[in-house]
C-alpha positions in Angstrom: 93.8 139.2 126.6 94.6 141.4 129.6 91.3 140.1 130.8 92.7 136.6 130.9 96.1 137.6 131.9 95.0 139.1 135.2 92.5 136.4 136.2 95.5 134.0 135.6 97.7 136.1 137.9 94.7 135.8 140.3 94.5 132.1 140.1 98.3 131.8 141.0 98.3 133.9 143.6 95.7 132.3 145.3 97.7 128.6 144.7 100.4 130.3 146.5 98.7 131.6 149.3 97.3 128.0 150.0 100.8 126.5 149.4 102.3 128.8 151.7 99.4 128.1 154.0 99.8 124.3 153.6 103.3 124.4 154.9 102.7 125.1 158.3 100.3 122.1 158.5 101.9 117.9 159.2 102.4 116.5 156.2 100.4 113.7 156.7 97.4 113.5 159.0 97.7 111.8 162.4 94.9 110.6 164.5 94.7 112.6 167.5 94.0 109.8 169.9 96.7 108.5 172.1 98.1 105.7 169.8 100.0 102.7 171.5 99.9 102.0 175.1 102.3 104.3 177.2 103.7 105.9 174.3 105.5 108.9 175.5 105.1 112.3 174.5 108.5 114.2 172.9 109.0 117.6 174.0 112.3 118.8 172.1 113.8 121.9 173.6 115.8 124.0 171.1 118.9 126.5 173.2 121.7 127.8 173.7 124.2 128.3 176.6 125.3 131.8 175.2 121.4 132.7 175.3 120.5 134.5 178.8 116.6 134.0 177.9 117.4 130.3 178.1 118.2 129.1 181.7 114.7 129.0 183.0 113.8 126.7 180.2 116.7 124.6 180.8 115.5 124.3 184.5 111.9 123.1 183.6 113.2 120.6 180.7 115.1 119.3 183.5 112.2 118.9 185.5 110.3 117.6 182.9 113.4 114.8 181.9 111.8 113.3 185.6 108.7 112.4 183.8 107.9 109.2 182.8 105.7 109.5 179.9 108.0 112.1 178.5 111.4 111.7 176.2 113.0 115.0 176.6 115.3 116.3 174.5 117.7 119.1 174.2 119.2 120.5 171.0 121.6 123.0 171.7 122.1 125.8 167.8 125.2 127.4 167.2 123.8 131.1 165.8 124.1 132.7 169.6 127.8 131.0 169.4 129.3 133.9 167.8 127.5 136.8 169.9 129.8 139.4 171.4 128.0 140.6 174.8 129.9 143.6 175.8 133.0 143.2 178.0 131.3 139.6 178.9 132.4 138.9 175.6 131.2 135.7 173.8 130.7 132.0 174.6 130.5 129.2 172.1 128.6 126.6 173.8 130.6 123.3 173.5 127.4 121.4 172.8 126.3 123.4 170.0 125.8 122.1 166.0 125.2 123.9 163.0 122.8 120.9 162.3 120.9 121.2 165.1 119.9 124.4 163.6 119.1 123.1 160.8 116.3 120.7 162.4 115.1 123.9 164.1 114.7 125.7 160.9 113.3 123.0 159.5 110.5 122.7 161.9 109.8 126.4 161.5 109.1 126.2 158.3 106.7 124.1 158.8 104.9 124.9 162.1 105.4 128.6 161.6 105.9 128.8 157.9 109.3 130.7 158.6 113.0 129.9 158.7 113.3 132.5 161.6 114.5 130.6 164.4 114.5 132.1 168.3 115.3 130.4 171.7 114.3 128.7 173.8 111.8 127.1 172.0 109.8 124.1 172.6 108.7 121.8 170.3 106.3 119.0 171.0 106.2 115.6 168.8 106.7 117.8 165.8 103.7 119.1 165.7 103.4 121.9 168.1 105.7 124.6 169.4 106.2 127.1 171.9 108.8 129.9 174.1 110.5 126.9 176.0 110.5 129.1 179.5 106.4 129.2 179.2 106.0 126.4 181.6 102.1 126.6 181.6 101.7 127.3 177.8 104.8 123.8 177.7 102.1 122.1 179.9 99.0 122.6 177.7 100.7 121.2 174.4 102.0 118.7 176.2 98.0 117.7 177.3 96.9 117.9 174.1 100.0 116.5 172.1 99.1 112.5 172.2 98.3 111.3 168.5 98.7 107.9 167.2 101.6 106.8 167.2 104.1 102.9 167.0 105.1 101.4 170.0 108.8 101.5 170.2 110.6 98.4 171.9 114.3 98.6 172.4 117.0 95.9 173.5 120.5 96.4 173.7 121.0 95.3 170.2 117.4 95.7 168.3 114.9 98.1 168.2 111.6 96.5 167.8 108.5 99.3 165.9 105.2 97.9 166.1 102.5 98.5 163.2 101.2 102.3 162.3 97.3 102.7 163.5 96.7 103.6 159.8 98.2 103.6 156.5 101.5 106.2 156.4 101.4 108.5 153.0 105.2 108.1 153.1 107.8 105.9 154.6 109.2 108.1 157.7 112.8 107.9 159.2 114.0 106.3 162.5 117.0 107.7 164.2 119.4 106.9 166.8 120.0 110.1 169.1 123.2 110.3 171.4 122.5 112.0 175.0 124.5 113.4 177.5 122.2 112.2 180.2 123.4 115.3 182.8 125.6 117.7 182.3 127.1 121.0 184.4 128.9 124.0 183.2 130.0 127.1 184.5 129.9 129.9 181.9 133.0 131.9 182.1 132.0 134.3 179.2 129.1 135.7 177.3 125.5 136.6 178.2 125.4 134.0 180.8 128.8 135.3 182.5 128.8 133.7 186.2 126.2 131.1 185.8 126.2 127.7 186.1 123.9 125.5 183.3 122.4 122.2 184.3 121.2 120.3 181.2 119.7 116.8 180.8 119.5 114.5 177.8 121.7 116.9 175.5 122.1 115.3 172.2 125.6 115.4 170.9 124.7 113.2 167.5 121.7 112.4 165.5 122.0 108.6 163.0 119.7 107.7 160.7 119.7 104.1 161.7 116.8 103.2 159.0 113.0 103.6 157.1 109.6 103.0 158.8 106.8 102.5 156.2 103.6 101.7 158.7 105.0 97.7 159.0 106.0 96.2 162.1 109.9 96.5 161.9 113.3 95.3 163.5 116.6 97.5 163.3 119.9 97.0 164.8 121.0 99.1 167.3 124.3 100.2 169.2 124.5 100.4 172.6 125.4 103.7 174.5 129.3 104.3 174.9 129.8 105.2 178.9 128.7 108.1 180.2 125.8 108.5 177.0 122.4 107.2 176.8 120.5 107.5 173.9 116.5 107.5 172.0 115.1 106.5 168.9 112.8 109.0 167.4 110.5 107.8 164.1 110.0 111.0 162.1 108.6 112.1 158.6 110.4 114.3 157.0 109.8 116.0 153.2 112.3 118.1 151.9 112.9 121.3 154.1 110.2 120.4 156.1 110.1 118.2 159.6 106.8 115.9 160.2 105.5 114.2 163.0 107.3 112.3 165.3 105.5 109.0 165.0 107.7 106.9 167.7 110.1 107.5 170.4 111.5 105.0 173.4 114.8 105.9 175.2 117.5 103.1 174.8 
């Protein structure tokens, strides 16, 4: 009996070691081929403007918002919100979201098989990630990130998704992202005491605006207020856990 109780015990741990493996894989396999015709890469940049580590990675997100082939966005968490730095004392960036950390968490979980989040940090169609600031290591994923992906059409009232390359497991989710396309701000408090922050395409809301299965498919869509912009980012999600982003087109 102690015998089979203790080969049992070894069976489940190994199932957990494999599950816990598992999670920091996509959870569905995309070809890596470079899908539609000029379908741009995501890089996703996850900061803070009470983070002094995060500046430089600001500046080359900005840089990078000048490519084409590129939707760049910038997600700005609240955990640094609440730092006291010395007499400097603290700044709450105004741009910041409890949510936002959320979707970072979430994406740890499942590219690093952690909830431990850090900034700046760079995440590239879901599927890769990196330190934000590493502009070469930020340059290799994005040479490598291309996969298959839907052709994203947008109007000022429809968005139009082409037909998946191949059959989706499960049915992924299309939002609507709000931007600030450019924004300035001089930090009066905090780590970054003195500075001045340029940002580009900060997202101030994320909508679920519908459900991709793999068919061509046709959503309404709401124009930008003045003064925003906005993208429309196809992405599975399971649980706690992010996929890949399958689409993206800015509005």
């Amino acid at each position: 009996m102690r015998a089979s109780l203790a080969a049992l015990a070894t069976v489940i741990v190994v199932l957990l070691l494999v599950s816990m493996r598992s999670g920091a894989q996509s959870l569905q396999t995309i070809p890596l081929t470079t899908g539609a015709a000029n379908s741009p890469v995501v890089a996703e940049l996850f900061t803070s403007q009470s983070c002094s580590s995060c500046p430089p990675a600001e500046k080359l997100f900005a840089e990078l918002a000048e490519r084409p082939d590129l939707i760049v966005l910038e997600w700005h968490v609240d955990y640094w919100d609440r730092l006291v730095h010395g007499r400097a004392g603290a700044w709450k960036d105004p741009y910041s979201d409890a949510a936002y950390t959320a979707r970072q968490r979430q994406y740890n979980r499942a590219l690093r098989n952690t909830a431990g989040v850090y900034t700046p940090q760079a995440v590239i169609n879901g599927r890769l990630e990196t330190v934000g600031s590493r502009a070469g290591e930020v340059a290799r994923l994005l040479d490598t990130a291309p996969h298959a992906t839907a052709s994203v059409d947008i109007t000022e009232t429809h968005v139009q998704i082409s037909a998946f390359e191949t059959p989706l497991q499960q049915a992924a989710d299309v939002y609507r992202l709000t931007l600030l396309p450019e924004q300035t701000t001089a930090i009066p408090r905090g780590e970054n005491r003195g500075a001045i922050l340029s940002s580009r395409n900060v997202v101030l809301a994320a909508e679920k605006i519908g459900t991709y299965t793999g068919d061509a498919t046709q959503l309404n869509l709401r124009a930008p207020a003045s003064g925003e912009s906005c993208a429309v980012i196809i992405q599975e999600k399971r649980g706690g856990q992010l996929g890949p982003i399958l689409g993206a087109a800015y509005c």
